[in-house]
FIKOLZA-1660 file (N, C-alpha, C; in steps of 0.1 Angstrom, whole numbers, plus 5000, padded with zeros to 4 digits):
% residues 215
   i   px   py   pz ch aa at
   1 6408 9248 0343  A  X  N
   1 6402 9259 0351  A  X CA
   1 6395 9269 0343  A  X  C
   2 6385 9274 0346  A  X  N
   2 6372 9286 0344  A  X CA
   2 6378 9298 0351  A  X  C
   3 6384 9311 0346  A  X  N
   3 6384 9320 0355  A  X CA
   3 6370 9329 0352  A  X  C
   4 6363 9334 0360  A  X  N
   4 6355 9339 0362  A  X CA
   4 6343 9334 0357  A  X  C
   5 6333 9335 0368  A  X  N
   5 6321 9331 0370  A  X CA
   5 6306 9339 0368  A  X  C
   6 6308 9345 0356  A  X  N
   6 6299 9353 0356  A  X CA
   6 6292 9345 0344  A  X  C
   7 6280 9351 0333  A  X  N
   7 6271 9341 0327  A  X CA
   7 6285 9332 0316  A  X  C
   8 6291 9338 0309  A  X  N
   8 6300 9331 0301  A  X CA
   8 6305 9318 0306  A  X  C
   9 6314 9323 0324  A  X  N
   9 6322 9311 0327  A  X CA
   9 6313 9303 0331  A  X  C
  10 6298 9304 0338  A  X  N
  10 6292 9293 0344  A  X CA
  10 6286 9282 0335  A  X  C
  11 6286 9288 0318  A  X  N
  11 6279 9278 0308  A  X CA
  11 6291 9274 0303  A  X  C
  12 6304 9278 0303  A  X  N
  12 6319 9271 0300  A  X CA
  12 6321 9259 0308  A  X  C
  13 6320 9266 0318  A  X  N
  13 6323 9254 0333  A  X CA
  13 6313 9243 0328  A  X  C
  14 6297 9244 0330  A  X  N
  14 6288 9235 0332  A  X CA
  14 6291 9228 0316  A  X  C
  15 6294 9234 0303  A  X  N
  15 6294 9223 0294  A  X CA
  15 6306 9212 0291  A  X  C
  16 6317 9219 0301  A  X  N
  16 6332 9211 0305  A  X CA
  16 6325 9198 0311  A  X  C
  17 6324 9205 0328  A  X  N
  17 6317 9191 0336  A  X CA
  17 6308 9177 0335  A  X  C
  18 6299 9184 0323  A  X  N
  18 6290 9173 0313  A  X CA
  18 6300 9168 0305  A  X  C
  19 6311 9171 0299  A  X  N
  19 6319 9165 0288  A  X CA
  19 6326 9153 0297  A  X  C
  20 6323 9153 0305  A  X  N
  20 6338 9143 0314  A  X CA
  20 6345 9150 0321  A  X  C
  21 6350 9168 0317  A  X  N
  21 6362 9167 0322  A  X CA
  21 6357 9173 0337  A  X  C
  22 6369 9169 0346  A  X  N
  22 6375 9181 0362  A  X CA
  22 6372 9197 0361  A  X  C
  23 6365 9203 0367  A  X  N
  23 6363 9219 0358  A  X CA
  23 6367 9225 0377  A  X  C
  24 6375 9235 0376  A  X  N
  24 6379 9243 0388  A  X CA
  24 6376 9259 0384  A  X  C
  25 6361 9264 0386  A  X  N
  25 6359 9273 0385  A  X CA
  25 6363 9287 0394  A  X  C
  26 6369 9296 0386  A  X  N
  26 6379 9305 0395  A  X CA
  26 6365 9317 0396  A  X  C
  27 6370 9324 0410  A  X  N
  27 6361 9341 0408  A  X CA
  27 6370 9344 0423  A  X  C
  28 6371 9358 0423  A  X  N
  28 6372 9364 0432  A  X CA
  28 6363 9363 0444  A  X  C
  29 6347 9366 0438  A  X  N
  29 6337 9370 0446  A  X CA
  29 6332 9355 0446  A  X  C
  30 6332 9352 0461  A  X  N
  30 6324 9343 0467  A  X CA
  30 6305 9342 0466  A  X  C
  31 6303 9355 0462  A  X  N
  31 6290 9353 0460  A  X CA
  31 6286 9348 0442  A  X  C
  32 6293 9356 0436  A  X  N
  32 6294 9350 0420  A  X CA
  32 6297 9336 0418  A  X  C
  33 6306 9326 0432  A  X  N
  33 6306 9316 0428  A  X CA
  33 6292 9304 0432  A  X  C
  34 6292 9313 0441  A  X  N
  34 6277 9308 0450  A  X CA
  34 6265 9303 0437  A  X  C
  35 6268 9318 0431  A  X  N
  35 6255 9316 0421  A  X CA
  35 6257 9314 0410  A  X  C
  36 6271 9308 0408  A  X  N
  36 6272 9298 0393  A  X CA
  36 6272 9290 0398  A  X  C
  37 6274 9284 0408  A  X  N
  37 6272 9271 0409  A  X CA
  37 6254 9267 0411  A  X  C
  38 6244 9274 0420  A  X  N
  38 6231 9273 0417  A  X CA
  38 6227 9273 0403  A  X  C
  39 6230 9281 0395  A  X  N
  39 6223 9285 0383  A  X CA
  39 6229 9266 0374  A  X  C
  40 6241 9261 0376  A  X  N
  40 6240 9249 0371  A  X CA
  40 6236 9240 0372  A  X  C
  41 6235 9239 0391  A  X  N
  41 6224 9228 0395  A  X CA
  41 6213 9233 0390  A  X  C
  42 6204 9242 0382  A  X  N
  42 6190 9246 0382  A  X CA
  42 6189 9241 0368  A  X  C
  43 6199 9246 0361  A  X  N
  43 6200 9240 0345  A  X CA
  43 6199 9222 0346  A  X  C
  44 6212 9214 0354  A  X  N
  44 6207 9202 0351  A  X CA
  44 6192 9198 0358  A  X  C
  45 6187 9200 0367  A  X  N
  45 6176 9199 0369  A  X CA
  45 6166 9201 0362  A  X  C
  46 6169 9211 0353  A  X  N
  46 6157 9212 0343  A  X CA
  46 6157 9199 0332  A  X  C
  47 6171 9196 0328  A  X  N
  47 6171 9189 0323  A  X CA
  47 6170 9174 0324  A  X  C
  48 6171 9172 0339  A  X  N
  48 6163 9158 0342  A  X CA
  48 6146 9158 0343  A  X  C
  49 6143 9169 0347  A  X  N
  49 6128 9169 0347  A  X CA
  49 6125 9168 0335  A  X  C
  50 6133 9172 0320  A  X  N
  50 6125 9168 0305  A  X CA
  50 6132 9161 0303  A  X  C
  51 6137 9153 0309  A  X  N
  51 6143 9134 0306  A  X CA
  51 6151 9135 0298  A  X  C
  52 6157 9145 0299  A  X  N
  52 6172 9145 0285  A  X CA
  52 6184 9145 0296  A  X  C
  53 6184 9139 0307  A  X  N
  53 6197 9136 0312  A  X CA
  53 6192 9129 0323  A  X  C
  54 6198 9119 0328  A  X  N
  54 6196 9110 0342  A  X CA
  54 6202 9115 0354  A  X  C
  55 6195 9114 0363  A  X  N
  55 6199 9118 0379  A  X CA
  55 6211 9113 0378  A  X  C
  56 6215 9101 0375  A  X  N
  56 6231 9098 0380  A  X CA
  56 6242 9110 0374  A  X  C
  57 6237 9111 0355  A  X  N
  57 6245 9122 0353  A  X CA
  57 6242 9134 0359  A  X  C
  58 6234 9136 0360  A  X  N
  58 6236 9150 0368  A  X CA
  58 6242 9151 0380  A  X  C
  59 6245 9139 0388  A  X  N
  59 6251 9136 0401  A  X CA
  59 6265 9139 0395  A  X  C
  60 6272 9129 0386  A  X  N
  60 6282 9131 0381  A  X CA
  60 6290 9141 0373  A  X  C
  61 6281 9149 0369  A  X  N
  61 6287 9163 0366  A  X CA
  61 6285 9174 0377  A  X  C
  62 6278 9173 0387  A  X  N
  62 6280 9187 0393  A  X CA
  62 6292 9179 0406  A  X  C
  63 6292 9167 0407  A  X  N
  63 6309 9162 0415  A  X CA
  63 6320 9166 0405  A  X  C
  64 6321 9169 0395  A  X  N
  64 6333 9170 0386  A  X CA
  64 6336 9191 0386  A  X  C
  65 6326 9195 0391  A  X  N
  65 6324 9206 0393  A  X CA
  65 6330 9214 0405  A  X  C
  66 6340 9220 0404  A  X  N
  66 6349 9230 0419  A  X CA
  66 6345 9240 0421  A  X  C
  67 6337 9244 0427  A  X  N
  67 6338 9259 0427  A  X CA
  67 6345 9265 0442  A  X  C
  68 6334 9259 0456  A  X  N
  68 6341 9262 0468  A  X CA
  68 6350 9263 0474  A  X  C
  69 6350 9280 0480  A  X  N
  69 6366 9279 0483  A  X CA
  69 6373 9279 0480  A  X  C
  70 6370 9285 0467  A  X  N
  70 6380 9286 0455  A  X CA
  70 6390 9299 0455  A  X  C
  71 6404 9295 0448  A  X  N
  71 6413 9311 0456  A  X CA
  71 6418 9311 0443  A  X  C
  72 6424 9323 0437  A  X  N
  72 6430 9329 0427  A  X CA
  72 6444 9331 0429  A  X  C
  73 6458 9322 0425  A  X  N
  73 6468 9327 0432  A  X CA
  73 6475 9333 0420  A  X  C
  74 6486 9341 0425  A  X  N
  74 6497 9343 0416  A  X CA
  74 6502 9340 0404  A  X  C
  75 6509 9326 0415  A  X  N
  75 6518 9315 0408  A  X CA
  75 6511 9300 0404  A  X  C
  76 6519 9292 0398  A  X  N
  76 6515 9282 0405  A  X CA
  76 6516 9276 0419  A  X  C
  77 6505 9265 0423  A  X  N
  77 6511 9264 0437  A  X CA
  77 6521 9258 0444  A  X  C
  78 6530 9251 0431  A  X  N
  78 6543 9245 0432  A  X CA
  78 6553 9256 0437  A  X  C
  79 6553 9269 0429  A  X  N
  79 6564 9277 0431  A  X CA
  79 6565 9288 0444  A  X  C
  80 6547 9285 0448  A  X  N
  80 6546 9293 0458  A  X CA
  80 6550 9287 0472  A  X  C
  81 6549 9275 0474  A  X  N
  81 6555 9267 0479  A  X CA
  81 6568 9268 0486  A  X  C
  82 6572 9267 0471  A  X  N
  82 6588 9265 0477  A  X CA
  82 6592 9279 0478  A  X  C
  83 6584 9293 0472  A  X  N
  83 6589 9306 0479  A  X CA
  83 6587 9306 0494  A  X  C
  84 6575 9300 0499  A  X  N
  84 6567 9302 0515  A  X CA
  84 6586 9297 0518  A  X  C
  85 6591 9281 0519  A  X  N
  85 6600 9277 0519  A  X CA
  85 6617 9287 0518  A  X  C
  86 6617 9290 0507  A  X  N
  86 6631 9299 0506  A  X CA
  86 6631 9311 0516  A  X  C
  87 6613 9321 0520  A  X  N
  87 6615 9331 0526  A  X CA
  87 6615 9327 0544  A  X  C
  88 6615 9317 0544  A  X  N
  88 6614 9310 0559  A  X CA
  88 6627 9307 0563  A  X  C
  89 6636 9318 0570  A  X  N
  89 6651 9314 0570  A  X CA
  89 6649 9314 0586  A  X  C
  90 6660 9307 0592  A  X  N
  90 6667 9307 0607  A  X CA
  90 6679 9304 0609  A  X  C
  91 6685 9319 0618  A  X  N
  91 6698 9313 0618  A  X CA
  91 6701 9305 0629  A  X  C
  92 6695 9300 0637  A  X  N
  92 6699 9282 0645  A  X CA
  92 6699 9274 0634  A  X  C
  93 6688 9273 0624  A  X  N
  93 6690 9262 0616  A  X CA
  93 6701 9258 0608  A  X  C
  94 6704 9242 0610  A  X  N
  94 6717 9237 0607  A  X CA
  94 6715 9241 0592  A  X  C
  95 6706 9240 0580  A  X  N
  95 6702 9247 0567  A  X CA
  95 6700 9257 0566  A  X  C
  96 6700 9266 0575  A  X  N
  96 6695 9282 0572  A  X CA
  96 6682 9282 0569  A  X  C
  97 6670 9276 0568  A  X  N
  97 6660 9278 0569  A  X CA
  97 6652 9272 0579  A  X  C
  98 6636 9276 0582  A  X  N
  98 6627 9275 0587  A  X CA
  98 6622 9261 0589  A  X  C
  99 6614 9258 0598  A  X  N
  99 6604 9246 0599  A  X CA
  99 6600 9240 0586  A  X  C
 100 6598 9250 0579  A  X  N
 100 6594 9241 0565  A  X CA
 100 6604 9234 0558  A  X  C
 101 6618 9236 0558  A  X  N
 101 6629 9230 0550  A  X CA
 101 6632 9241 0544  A  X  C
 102 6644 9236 0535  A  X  N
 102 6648 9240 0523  A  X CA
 102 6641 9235 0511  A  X  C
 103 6641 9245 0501  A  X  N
 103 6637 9244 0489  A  X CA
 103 6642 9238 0483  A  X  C
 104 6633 9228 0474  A  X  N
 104 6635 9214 0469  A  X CA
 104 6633 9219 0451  A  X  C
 105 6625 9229 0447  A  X  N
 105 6621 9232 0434  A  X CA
 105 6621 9247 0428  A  X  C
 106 6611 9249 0417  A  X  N
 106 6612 9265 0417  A  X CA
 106 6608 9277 0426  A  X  C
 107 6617 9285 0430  A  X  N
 107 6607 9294 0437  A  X CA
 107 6615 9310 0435  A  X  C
 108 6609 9315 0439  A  X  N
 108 6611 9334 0438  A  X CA
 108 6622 9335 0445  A  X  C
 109 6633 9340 0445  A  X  N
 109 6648 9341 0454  A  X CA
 109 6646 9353 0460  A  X  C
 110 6648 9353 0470  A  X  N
 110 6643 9365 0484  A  X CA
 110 6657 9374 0481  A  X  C
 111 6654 9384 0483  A  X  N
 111 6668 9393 0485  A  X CA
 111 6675 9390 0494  A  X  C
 112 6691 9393 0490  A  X  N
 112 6701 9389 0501  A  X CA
 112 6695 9379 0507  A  X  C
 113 6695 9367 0500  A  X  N
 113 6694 9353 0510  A  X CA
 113 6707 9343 0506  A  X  C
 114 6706 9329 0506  A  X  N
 114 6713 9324 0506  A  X CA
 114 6717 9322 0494  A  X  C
 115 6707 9323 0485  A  X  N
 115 6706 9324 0467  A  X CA
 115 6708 9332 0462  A  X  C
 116 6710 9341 0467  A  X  N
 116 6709 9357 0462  A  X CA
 116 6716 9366 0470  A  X  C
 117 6723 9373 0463  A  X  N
 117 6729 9389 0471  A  X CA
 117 6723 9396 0461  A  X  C
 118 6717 9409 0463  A  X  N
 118 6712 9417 0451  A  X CA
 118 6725 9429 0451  A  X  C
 119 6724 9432 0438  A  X  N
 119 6734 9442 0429  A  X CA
 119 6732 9453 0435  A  X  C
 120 6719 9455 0430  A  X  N
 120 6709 9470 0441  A  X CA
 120 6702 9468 0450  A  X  C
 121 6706 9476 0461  A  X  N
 121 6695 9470 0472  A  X CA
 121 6678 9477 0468  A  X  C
 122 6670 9465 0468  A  X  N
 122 6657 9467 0469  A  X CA
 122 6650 9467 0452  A  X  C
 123 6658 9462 0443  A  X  N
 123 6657 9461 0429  A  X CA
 123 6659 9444 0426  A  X  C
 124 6658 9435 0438  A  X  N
 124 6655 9421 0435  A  X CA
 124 6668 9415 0425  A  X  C
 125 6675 9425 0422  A  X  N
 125 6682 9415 0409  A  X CA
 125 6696 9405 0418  A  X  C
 126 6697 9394 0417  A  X  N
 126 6705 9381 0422  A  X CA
 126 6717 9384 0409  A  X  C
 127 6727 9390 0413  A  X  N
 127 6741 9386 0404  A  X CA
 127 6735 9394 0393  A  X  C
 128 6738 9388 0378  A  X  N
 128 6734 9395 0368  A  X CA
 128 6727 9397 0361  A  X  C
 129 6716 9390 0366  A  X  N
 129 6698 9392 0363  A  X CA
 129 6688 9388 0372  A  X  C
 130 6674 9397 0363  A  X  N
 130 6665 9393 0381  A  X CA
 130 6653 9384 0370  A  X  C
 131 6645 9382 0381  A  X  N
 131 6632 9375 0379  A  X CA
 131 6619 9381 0376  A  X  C
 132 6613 9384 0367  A  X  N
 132 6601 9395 0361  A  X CA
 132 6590 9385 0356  A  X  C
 133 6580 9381 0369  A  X  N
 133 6566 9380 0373  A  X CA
 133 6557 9382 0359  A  X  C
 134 6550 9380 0349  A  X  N
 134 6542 9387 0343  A  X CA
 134 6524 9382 0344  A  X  C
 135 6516 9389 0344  A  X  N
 135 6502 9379 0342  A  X CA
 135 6496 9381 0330  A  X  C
 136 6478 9377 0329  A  X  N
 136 6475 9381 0315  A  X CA
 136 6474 9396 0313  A  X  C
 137 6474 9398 0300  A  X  N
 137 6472 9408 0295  A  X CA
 137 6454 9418 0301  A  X  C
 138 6450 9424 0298  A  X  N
 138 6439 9431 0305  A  X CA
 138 6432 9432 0290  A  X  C
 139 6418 9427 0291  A  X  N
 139 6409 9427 0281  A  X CA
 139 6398 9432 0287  A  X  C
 140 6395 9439 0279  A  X  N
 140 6382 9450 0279  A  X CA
 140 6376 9452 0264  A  X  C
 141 6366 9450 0259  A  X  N
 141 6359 9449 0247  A  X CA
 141 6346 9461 0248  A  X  C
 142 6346 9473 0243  A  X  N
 142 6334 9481 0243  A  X CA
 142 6329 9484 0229  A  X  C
 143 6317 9485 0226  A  X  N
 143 6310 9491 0214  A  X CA
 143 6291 9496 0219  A  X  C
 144 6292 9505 0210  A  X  N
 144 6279 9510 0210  A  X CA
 144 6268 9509 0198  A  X  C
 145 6256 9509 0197  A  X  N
 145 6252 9511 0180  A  X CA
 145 6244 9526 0186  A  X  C
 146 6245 9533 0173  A  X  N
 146 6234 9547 0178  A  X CA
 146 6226 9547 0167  A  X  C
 147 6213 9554 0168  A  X  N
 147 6203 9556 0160  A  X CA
 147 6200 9564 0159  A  X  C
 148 6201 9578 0149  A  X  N
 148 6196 9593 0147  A  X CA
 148 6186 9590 0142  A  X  C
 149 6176 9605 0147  A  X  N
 149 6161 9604 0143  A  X CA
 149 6160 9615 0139  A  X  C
 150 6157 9626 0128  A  X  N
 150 6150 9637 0129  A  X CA
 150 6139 9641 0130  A  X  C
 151 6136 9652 0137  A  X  N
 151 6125 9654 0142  A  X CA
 151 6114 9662 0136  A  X  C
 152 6124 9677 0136  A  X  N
 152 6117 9690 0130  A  X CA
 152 6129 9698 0128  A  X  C
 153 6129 9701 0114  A  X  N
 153 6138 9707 0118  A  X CA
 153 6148 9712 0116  A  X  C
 154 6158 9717 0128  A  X  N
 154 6170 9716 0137  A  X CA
 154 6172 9704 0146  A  X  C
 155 6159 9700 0146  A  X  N
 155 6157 9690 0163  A  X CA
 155 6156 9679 0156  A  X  C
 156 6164 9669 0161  A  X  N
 156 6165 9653 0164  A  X CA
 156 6165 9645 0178  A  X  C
 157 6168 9636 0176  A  X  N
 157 6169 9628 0186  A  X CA
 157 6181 9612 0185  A  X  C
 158 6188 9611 0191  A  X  N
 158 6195 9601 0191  A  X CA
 158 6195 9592 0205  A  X  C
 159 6193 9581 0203  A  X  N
 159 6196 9570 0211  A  X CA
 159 6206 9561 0210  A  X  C
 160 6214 9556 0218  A  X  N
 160 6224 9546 0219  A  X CA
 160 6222 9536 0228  A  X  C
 161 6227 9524 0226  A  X  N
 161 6231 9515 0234  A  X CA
 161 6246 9511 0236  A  X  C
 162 6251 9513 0250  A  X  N
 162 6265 9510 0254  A  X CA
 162 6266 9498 0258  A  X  C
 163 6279 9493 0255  A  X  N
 163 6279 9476 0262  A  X CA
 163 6295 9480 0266  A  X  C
 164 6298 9477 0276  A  X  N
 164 6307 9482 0283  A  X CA
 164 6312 9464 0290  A  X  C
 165 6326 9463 0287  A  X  N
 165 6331 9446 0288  A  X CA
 165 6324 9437 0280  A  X  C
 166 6321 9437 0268  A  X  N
 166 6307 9432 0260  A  X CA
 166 6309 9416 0264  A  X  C
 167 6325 9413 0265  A  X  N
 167 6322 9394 0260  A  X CA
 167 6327 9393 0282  A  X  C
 168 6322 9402 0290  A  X  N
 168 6324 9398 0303  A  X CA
 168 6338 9390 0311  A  X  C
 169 6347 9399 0301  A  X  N
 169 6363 9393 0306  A  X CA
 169 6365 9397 0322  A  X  C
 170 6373 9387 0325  A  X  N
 170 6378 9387 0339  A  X CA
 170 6392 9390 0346  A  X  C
 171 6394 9402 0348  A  X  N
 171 6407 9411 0347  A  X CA
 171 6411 9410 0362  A  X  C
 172 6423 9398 0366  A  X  N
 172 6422 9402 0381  A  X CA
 172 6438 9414 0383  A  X  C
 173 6433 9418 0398  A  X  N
 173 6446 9427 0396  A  X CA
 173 6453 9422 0405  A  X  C
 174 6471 9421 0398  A  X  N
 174 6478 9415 0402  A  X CA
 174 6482 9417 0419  A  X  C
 175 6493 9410 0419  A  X  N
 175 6498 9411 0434  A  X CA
 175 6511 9409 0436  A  X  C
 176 6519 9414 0443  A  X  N
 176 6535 9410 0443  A  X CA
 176 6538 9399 0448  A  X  C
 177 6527 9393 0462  A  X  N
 177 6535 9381 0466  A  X CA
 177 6544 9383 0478  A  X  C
 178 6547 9396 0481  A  X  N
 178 6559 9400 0485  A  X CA
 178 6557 9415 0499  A  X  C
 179 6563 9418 0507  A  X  N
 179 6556 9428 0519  A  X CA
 179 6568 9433 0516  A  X  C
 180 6576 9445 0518  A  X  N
 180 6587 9456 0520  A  X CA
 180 6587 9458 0532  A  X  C
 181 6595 9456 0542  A  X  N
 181 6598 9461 0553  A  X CA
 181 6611 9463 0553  A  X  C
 182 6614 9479 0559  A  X  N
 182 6627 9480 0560  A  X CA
 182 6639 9477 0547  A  X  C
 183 6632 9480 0534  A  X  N
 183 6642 9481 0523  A  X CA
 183 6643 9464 0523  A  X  C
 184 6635 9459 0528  A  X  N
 184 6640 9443 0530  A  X CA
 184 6625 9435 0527  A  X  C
 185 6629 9421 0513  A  X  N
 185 6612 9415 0507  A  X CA
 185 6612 9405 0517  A  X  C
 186 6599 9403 0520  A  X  N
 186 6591 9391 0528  A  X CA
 186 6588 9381 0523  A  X  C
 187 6585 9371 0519  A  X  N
 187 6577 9362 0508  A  X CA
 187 6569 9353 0522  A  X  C
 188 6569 9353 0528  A  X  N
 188 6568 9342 0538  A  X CA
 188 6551 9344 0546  A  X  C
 189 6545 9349 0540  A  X  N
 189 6534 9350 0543  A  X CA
 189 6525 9345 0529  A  X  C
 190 6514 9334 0528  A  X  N
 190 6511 9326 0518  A  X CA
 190 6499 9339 0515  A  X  C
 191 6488 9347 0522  A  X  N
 191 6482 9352 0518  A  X CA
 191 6486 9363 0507  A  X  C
 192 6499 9367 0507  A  X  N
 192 6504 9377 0496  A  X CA
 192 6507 9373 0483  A  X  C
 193 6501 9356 0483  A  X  N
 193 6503 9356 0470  A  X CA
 193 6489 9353 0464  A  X  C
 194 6482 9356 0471  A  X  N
 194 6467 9354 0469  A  X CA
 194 6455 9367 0459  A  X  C
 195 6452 9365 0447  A  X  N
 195 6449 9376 0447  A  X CA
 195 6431 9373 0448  A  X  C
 196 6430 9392 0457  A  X  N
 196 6415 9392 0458  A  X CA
 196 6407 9406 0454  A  X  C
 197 6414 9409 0439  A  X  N
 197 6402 9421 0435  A  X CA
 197 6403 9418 0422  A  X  C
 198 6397 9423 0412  A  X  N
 198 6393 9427 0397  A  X CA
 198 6399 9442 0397  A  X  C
 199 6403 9443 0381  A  X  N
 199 6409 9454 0379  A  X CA
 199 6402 9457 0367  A  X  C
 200 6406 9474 0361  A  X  N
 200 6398 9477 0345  A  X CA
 200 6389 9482 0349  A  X  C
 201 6380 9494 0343  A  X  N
 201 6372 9503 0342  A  X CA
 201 6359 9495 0343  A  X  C
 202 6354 9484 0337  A  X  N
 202 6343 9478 0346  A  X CA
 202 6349 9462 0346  A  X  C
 203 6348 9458 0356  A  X  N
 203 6346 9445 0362  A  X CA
 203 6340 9433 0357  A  X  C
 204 6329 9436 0349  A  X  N
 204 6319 9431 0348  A  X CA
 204 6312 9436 0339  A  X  C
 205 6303 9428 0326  A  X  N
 205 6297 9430 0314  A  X CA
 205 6287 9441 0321  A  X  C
 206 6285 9455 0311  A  X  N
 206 6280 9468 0317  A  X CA
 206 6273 9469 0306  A  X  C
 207 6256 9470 0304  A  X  N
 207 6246 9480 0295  A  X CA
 207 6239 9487 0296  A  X  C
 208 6241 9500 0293  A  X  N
 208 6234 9510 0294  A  X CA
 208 6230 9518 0282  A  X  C
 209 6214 9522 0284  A  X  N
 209 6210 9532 0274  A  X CA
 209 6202 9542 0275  A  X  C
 210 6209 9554 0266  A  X  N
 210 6212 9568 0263  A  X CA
 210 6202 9574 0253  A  X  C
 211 6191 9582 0256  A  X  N
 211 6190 9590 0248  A  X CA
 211 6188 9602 0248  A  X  C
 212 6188 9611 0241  A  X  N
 212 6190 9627 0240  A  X CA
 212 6184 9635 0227  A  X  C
 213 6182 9645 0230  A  X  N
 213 6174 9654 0221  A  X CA
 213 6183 9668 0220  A  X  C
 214 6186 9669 0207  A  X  N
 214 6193 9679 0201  A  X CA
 214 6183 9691 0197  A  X  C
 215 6188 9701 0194  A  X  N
 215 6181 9718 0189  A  X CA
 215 6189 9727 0186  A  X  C
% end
């Protein structure tokens, strides 16, 4: 998988999908995937019109190509799974849980359930220790170059160029997975483990330039 679909991910993704492999390109924004995916049909097109690649391959790499519909989760989707599962309890049921079953694999243990009593209420921890979620780290890359000029003087002039996210990392902001009602966790709703924003001071590779005159 490709997280984010901006110029970086869409020439990652499209040189994967030419290599042979499955490429599942991730983005939040349904429009950024929209238009990595055109901008690589446009690339191989170009490249069958100067005969350096054949319609079939280009058929065959933009099928090996995922973008639509694409969702950003949490977890894996194994573990979310079997949370939707653990937080789905009933007490008619001969199992204590919901239409979906009981939990067969890994999943997040719901407070005070059948896995769990918590120590403190509303602090998640099961018996003697709890479970701590982590994602990636947050990458943000900035630098500038400036150029001083003198003028007359006292007076100059400087210009700069800012590059703000310079290598266009993709920072999503996390999500619990989880609703609070009543001092009491939910897991049982699949959209909570879905995430749908970008986080970090910019989003997205930023250039701007600056100039100013001193006296």
């Amino acid at each position: 998988g490709v997280a984010g679909a901006g110029a970086m991910g869409t020439g990652i993704a499209q040189v994967f999908a030419e290599a042979g492999f499955l490429v599942q390109l991730y983005d939040v924004s349904p429009v950024a995937l929209s238009r990595a995916r055109q901008t690589i049909e446009d690339n191989l097109a170009k490249s069958v019109s100067r005969g350096t690649l054949s319609p079939d391959a280009r058929d065959a790499t933009l099928g090996r190509l995922r973008t639509a519909d694409s969702l950003v989760w949490l977890l894996p989707q194994e573990i979310i799974d079997e949370s939707l599962k653990a937080f789905s309890v009933s007490a008619t049921s001969p199992t204590g849980y919901g239409n979906l079953g009981p939990p067969s694999g890994r999943y997040i243990a719901p407070a005070d359930s059948l896995q769990c009593t918590e120590t403190v209420r509303g602090l998640g921890n099961c018996g003697l220790r709890s479970v701590i979620v982590t994602g990636p780290i947050l990458k943000q890359f900035d630098f500038s170059v400036v150029k001083r000029v003198q003028f007359w003087g006292r007076v100059n002039g400087e210009f700069r160029v800012d590059v703000l996210n310079a290598f266009d990392n993709v920072n999503f902001a996390p999500v619990g997975g989880m609703s609070i009602t009543s001092n009491r966790a939910d897991g049982s709703n699949p959209d909570g483990y879905e995430v749908t924003g970008l986080t970090g001071t910019n989003t997205a590779r930023v250039i701007q330039l600056v100039s100013r005159i001193r006296w």
